[in-house]
FIMI-83344 format. One record per residue (C-alpha): x, z, y; chain; residue in three letters; residue number from 1. Coordinates in steps of 0.2 Angstrom, whole numbers, plus 5000, padded with zeros to 4 digits. Each point is the difference from the previous one (the first is absolute). Layout:
BEGIN
+------+------+------+---+-----+-----+
|   c1 |   c3 |   c2 | c |   r |   k |
+------+------+------+---+-----+-----+
|    X |    Z |    Y | A | ALA | NUM |
...
+------+------+------+---+-----+-----+
REM end
This chain:
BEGIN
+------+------+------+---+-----+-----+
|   c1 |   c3 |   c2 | c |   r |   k |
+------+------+------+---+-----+-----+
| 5100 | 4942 | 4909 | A | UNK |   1 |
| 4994 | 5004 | 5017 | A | UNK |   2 |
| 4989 | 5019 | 5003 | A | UNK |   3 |
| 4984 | 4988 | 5002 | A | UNK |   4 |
| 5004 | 4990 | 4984 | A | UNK |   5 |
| 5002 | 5018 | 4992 | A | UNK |   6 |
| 4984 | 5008 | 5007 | A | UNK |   7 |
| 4989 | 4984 | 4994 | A | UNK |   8 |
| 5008 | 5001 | 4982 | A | UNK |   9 |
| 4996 | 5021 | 4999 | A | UNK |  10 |
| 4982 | 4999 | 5007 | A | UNK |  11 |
| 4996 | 4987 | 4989 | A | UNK |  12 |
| 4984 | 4997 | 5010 | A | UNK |  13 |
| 4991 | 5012 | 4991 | A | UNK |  14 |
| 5004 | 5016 | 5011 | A | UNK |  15 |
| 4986 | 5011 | 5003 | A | UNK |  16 |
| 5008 | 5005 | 5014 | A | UNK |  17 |
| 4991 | 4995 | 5019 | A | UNK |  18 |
| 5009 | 4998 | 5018 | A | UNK |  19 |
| 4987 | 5008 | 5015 | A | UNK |  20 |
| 5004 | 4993 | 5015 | A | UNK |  21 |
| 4991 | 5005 | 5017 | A | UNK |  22 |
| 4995 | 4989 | 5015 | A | UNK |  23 |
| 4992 | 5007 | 5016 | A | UNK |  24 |
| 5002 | 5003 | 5018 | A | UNK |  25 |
| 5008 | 5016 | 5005 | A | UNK |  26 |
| 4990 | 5014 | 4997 | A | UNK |  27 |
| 4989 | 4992 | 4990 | A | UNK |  28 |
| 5004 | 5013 | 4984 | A | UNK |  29 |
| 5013 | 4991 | 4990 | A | UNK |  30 |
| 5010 | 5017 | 4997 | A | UNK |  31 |
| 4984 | 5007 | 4997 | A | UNK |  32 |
| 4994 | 4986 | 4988 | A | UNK |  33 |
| 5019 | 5002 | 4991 | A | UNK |  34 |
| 4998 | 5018 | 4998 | A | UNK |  35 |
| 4983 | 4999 | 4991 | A | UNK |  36 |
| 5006 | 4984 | 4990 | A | UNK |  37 |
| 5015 | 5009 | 4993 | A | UNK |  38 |
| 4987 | 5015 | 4996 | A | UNK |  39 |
| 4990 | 4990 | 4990 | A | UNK |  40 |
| 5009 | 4987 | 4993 | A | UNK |  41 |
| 5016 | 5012 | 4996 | A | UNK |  42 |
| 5011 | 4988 | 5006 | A | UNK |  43 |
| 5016 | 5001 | 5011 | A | UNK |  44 |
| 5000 | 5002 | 5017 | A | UNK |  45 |
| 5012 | 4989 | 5014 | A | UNK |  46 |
| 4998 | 5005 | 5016 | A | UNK |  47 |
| 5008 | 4987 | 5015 | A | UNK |  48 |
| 4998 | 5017 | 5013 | A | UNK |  49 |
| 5006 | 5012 | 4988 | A | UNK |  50 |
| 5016 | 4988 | 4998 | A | UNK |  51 |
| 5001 | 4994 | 5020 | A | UNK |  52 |
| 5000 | 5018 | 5005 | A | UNK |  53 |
| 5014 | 5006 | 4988 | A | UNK |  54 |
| 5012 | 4986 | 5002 | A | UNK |  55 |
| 4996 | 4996 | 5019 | A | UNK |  56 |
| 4994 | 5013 | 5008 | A | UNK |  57 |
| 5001 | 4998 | 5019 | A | UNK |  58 |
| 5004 | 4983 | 4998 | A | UNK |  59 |
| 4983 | 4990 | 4999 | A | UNK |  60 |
| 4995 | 4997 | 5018 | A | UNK |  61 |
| 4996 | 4980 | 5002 | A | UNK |  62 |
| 4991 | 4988 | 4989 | A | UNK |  63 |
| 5016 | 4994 | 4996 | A | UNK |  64 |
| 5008 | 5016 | 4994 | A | UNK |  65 |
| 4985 | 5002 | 4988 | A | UNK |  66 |
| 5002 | 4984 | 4992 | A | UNK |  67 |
| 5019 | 5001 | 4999 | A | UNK |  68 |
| 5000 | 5017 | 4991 | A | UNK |  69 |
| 4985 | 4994 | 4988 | A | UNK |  70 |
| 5008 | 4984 | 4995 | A | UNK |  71 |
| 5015 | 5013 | 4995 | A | UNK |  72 |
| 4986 | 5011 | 4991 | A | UNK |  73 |
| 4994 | 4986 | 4989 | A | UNK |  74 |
| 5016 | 4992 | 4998 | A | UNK |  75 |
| 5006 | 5018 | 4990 | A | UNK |  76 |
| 4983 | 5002 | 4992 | A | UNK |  77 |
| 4998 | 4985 | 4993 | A | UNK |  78 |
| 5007 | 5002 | 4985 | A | UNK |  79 |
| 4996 | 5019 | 4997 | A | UNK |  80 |
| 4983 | 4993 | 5003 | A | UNK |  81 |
| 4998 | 4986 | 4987 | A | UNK |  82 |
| 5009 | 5013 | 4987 | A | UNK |  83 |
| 4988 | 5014 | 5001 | A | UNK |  84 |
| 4985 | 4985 | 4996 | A | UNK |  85 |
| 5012 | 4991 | 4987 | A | UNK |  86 |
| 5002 | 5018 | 4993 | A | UNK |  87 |
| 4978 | 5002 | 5000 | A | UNK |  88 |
| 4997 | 5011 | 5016 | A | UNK |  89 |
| 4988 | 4995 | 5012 | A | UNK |  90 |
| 5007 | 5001 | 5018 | A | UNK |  91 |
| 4992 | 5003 | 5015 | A | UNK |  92 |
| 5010 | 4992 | 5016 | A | UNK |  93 |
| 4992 | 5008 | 5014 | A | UNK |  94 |
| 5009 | 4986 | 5011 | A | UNK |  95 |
| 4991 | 4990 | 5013 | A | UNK |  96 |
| 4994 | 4982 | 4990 | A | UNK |  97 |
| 4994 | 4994 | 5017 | A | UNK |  98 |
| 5007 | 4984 | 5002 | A | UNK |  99 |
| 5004 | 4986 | 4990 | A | UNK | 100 |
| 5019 | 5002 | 4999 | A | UNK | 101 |
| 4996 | 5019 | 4992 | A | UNK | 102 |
| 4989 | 4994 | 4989 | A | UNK | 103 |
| 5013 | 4986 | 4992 | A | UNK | 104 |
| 5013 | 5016 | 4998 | A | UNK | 105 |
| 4985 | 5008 | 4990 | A | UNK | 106 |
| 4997 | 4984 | 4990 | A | UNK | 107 |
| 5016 | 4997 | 4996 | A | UNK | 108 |
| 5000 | 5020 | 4991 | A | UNK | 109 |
| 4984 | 4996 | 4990 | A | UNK | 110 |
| 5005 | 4982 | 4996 | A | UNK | 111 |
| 5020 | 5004 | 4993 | A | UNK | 112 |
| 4992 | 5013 | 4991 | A | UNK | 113 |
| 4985 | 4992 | 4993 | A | UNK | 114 |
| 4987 | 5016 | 5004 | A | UNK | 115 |
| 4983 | 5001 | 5005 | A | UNK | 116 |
| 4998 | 5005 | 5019 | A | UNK | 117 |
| 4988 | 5004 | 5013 | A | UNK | 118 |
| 4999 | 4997 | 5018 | A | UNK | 119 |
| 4991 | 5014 | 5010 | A | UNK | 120 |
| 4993 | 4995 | 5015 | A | UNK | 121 |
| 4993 | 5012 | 5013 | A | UNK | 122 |
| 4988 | 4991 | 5013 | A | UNK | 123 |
| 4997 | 5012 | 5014 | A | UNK | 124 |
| 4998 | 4997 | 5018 | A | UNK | 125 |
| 5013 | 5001 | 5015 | A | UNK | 126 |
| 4989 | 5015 | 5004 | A | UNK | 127 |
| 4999 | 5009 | 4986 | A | UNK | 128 |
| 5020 | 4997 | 5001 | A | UNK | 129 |
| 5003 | 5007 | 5015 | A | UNK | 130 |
| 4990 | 5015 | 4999 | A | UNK | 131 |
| 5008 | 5004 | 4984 | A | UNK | 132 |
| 5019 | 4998 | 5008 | A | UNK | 133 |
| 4996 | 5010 | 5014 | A | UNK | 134 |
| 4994 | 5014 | 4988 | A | UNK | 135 |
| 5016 | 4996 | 4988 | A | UNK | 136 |
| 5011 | 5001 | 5014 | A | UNK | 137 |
| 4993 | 5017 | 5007 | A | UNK | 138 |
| 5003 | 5006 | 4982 | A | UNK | 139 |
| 5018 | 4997 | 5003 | A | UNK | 140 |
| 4998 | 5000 | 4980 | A | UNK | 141 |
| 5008 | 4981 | 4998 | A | UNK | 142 |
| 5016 | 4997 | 5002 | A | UNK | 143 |
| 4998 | 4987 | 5014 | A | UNK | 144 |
| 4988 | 5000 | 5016 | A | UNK | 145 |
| 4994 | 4983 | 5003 | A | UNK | 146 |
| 4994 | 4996 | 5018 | A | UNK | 147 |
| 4982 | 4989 | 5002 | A | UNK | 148 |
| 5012 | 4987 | 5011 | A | UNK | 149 |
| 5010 | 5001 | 4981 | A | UNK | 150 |
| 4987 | 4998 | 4990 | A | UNK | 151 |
| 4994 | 4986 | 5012 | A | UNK | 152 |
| 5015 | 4991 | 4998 | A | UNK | 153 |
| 5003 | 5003 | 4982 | A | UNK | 154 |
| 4982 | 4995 | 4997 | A | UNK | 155 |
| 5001 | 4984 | 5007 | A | UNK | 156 |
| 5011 | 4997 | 4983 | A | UNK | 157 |
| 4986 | 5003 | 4987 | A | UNK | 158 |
| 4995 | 4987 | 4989 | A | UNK | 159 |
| 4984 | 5001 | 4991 | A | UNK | 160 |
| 5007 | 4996 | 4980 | A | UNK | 161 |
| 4991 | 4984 | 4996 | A | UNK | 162 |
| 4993 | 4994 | 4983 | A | UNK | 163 |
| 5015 | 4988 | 4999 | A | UNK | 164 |
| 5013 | 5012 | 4999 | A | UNK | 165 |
| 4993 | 5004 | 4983 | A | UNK | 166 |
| 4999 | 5018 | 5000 | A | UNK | 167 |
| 4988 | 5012 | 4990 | A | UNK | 168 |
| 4989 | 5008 | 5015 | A | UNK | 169 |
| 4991 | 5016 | 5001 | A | UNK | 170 |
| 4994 | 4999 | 5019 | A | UNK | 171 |
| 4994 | 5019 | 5007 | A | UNK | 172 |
| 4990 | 5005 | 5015 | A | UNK | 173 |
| 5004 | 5013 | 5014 | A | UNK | 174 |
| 4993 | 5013 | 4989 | A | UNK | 175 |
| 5013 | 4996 | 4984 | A | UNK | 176 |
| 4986 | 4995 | 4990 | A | UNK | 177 |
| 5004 | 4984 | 4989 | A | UNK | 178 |
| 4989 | 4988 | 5008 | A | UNK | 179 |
| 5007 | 4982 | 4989 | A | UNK | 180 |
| 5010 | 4995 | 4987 | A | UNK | 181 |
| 5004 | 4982 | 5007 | A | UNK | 182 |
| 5005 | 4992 | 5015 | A | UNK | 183 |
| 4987 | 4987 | 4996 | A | UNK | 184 |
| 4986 | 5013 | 5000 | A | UNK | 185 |
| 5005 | 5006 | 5020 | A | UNK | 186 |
| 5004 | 4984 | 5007 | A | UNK | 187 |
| 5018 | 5002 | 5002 | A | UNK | 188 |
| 5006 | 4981 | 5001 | A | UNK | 189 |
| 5013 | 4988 | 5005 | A | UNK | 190 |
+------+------+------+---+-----+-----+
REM end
Protein backbone atom coordinates (compact mmCIF):
# COMPACT_ATOMS: atom_id res chain seq x y z
CA UNK A 1 0.00 0.00 0.00
CA UNK A 2 1.47 3.23 -1.05
CA UNK A 3 1.38 6.74 1.51
CA UNK A 4 -1.26 8.09 -0.89
CA UNK A 5 -3.25 4.81 -0.92
CA UNK A 6 -3.00 5.09 2.90
CA UNK A 7 -4.03 8.87 3.23
CA UNK A 8 -7.37 8.22 0.94
CA UNK A 9 -8.33 5.14 3.06
CA UNK A 10 -7.79 7.17 6.76
CA UNK A 11 -9.62 10.54 5.44
CA UNK A 12 -12.23 8.71 4.39
CA UNK A 13 -13.40 11.77 2.42
CA UNK A 14 -15.24 13.03 5.17
CA UNK A 15 -12.24 15.03 6.93
CA UNK A 16 -13.40 18.27 8.47
CA UNK A 17 -10.17 19.37 7.94
CA UNK A 18 -9.29 22.41 5.09
CA UNK A 19 -5.82 23.10 3.07
CA UNK A 20 -5.46 27.32 2.60
CA UNK A 21 -3.34 27.95 0.03
CA UNK A 22 -2.28 31.63 -0.94
CA UNK A 23 -1.71 33.15 -4.32
CA UNK A 24 -0.51 36.81 -5.00
CA UNK A 25 2.30 38.85 -6.24
CA UNK A 26 5.06 39.73 -3.86
CA UNK A 27 3.90 41.96 -1.32
CA UNK A 28 0.58 41.53 -1.83
CA UNK A 29 -0.14 40.20 2.03
CA UNK A 30 0.06 36.43 1.69
CA UNK A 31 2.09 36.20 5.09
CA UNK A 32 -0.25 38.63 6.41
CA UNK A 33 -3.34 36.74 5.12
CA UNK A 34 -1.68 33.35 6.53
CA UNK A 35 -1.14 34.92 9.94
CA UNK A 36 -4.70 36.15 10.32
CA UNK A 37 -6.14 32.66 8.73
CA UNK A 38 -4.30 30.56 11.20
CA UNK A 39 -5.83 33.11 13.88
CA UNK A 40 -8.99 32.42 13.10
CA UNK A 41 -9.36 29.23 11.67
CA UNK A 42 -6.89 27.64 14.46
CA UNK A 43 -5.14 25.91 12.00
CA UNK A 44 -1.52 24.96 11.35
CA UNK A 45 0.81 27.18 9.91
CA UNK A 46 3.59 26.31 6.91
CA UNK A 47 5.61 28.86 6.07
CA UNK A 48 7.89 28.53 2.48
CA UNK A 49 10.15 31.72 4.07
CA UNK A 50 10.38 30.49 7.40
CA UNK A 51 11.75 27.11 5.96
CA UNK A 52 13.84 28.78 2.87
CA UNK A 53 15.62 31.00 5.42
CA UNK A 54 16.47 28.05 7.93
CA UNK A 55 17.61 25.43 5.63
CA UNK A 56 19.29 28.05 2.93
CA UNK A 57 20.26 30.80 4.24
CA UNK A 58 22.49 32.78 2.09
CA UNK A 59 21.90 30.59 -0.73
CA UNK A 60 18.70 31.98 -2.63
CA UNK A 61 20.14 34.59 -5.01
CA UNK A 62 18.64 33.68 -8.67
CA UNK A 63 15.21 32.49 -9.84
CA UNK A 64 16.65 29.42 -10.08
CA UNK A 65 18.00 28.93 -6.66
CA UNK A 66 14.55 29.69 -5.47
CA UNK A 67 12.82 27.19 -7.41
CA UNK A 68 15.43 24.49 -6.71
CA UNK A 69 15.32 24.91 -2.87
CA UNK A 70 11.38 25.05 -2.93
CA UNK A 71 11.02 21.94 -5.02
CA UNK A 72 13.28 20.36 -2.14
CA UNK A 73 10.66 22.21 0.58
CA UNK A 74 7.69 20.57 -0.88
CA UNK A 75 9.26 17.43 -1.94
CA UNK A 76 10.01 16.90 2.40
CA UNK A 77 6.61 18.37 3.36
CA UNK A 78 4.46 16.66 1.25
CA UNK A 79 3.77 13.97 3.21
CA UNK A 80 3.90 15.69 6.78
CA UNK A 81 1.44 18.06 5.00
CA UNK A 82 -1.24 15.44 3.92
CA UNK A 83 -0.94 13.83 7.46
CA UNK A 84 -1.63 16.74 9.58
CA UNK A 85 -5.15 17.06 7.13
CA UNK A 86 -5.66 13.13 7.14
CA UNK A 87 -5.20 13.54 10.84
CA UNK A 88 -8.24 16.59 10.91
CA UNK A 89 -6.02 19.82 11.10
CA UNK A 90 -6.49 22.60 8.95
CA UNK A 91 -3.26 23.81 7.39
CA UNK A 92 -2.34 27.08 6.16
CA UNK A 93 0.72 26.84 3.44
CA UNK A 94 1.82 30.25 3.36
CA UNK A 95 3.61 29.06 -0.06
CA UNK A 96 3.42 31.15 -3.35
CA UNK A 97 0.18 29.33 -5.43
CA UNK A 98 1.19 31.57 -8.40
CA UNK A 99 1.46 29.56 -11.11
CA UNK A 100 -0.05 26.55 -12.54
CA UNK A 101 2.76 24.01 -11.65
CA UNK A 102 2.26 25.27 -7.68
CA UNK A 103 -1.13 24.97 -7.80
CA UNK A 104 -1.08 21.07 -9.23
CA UNK A 105 1.46 20.34 -5.92
CA UNK A 106 -1.51 21.93 -4.01
CA UNK A 107 -4.05 19.77 -5.79
CA UNK A 108 -2.44 16.85 -5.53
CA UNK A 109 -2.50 17.43 -1.18
CA UNK A 110 -6.10 18.11 -1.21
CA UNK A 111 -7.04 15.42 -3.66
CA UNK A 112 -4.79 12.26 -2.10
CA UNK A 113 -6.24 13.31 0.95
CA UNK A 114 -9.79 13.89 0.09
CA UNK A 115 -10.31 17.47 2.14
CA UNK A 116 -11.96 20.54 1.48
CA UNK A 117 -9.62 23.43 0.35
CA UNK A 118 -9.44 27.00 -0.41
CA UNK A 119 -7.58 28.96 -2.78
CA UNK A 120 -6.77 32.57 -1.50
CA UNK A 121 -6.17 34.85 -3.89
CA UNK A 122 -4.84 38.47 -3.33
CA UNK A 123 -5.54 40.91 -6.39
CA UNK A 124 -3.50 43.88 -5.87
CA UNK A 125 -1.65 46.15 -8.13
CA UNK A 126 2.21 46.21 -9.22
CA UNK A 127 1.95 49.55 -7.33
CA UNK A 128 0.58 48.61 -4.25
CA UNK A 129 3.40 45.77 -4.57
CA UNK A 130 6.13 47.66 -4.84
CA UNK A 131 5.46 50.19 -2.36
CA UNK A 132 4.79 47.65 0.09
CA UNK A 133 8.38 45.74 -0.62
CA UNK A 134 10.05 48.78 -0.52
CA UNK A 135 8.61 49.48 3.09
CA UNK A 136 9.22 45.39 3.82
CA UNK A 137 12.64 45.75 2.77
CA UNK A 138 13.48 48.95 4.95
CA UNK A 139 12.02 46.93 7.78
CA UNK A 140 14.68 44.55 7.39
CA UNK A 141 11.99 42.45 9.33
CA UNK A 142 11.70 39.51 6.23
CA UNK A 143 14.20 37.26 5.90
CA UNK A 144 14.77 38.10 2.25
CA UNK A 145 15.16 41.64 0.49
CA UNK A 146 13.56 41.44 -2.83
CA UNK A 147 14.81 44.02 -5.57
CA UNK A 148 11.91 45.84 -7.85
CA UNK A 149 14.22 44.29 -11.02
CA UNK A 150 13.45 40.86 -8.75
CA UNK A 151 10.09 41.30 -8.31
CA UNK A 152 9.95 42.32 -12.09
CA UNK A 153 11.31 39.19 -13.11
CA UNK A 154 9.68 36.95 -10.69
CA UNK A 155 6.36 38.64 -11.71
CA UNK A 156 6.46 37.97 -15.19
CA UNK A 157 5.84 34.24 -13.70
CA UNK A 158 2.36 34.84 -12.24
CA UNK A 159 -0.52 33.18 -13.41
CA UNK A 160 -4.00 34.36 -12.56
CA UNK A 161 -5.70 30.82 -11.19
CA UNK A 162 -8.41 30.02 -13.66
CA UNK A 163 -11.91 28.57 -13.11
CA UNK A 164 -10.57 25.24 -14.82
CA UNK A 165 -8.08 24.46 -12.36
CA UNK A 166 -11.14 23.71 -10.22
CA UNK A 167 -10.08 25.39 -7.05
CA UNK A 168 -12.49 26.87 -4.19
CA UNK A 169 -11.54 30.84 -4.53
CA UNK A 170 -12.03 33.46 -2.11
CA UNK A 171 -10.51 36.55 -4.19
CA UNK A 172 -9.30 39.78 -1.78
CA UNK A 173 -8.67 43.38 -2.64
CA UNK A 174 -5.61 45.52 -1.71
CA UNK A 175 -7.26 46.30 1.54
CA UNK A 176 -7.54 42.22 2.56
CA UNK A 177 -11.22 42.53 2.48
CA UNK A 178 -12.75 39.35 0.83
CA UNK A 179 -14.11 40.77 -2.21
CA UNK A 180 -15.58 37.14 -4.08
CA UNK A 181 -16.04 33.82 -3.44
CA UNK A 182 -15.57 32.57 -7.05
CA UNK A 183 -13.36 32.96 -9.85
CA UNK A 184 -16.59 33.10 -11.96
CA UNK A 185 -17.83 36.10 -9.96
CA UNK A 186 -14.24 38.23 -10.93
CA UNK A 187 -13.73 37.27 -14.35
CA UNK A 188 -10.68 35.24 -13.85
CA UNK A 189 -10.80 32.99 -17.05
CA UNK A 190 -9.02 30.69 -19.26
Amino acid sequence: MTSESRLVEGAGFNNAAVLHMVCGKIASGKSTLTARLVKDQRSVLISEDAWMAHLYPDEIHTLADYVRCAGRIKAVLTDHIQSLLAAGASVVLDFPFNTTDTRAWGQFLFRTVGCEHRLHYLDVGDEICKARLKARNASGEHPFQTSEAQYELITRHFVLPAPSEGFDIVVYDETGNVRSRSANDIGLSE
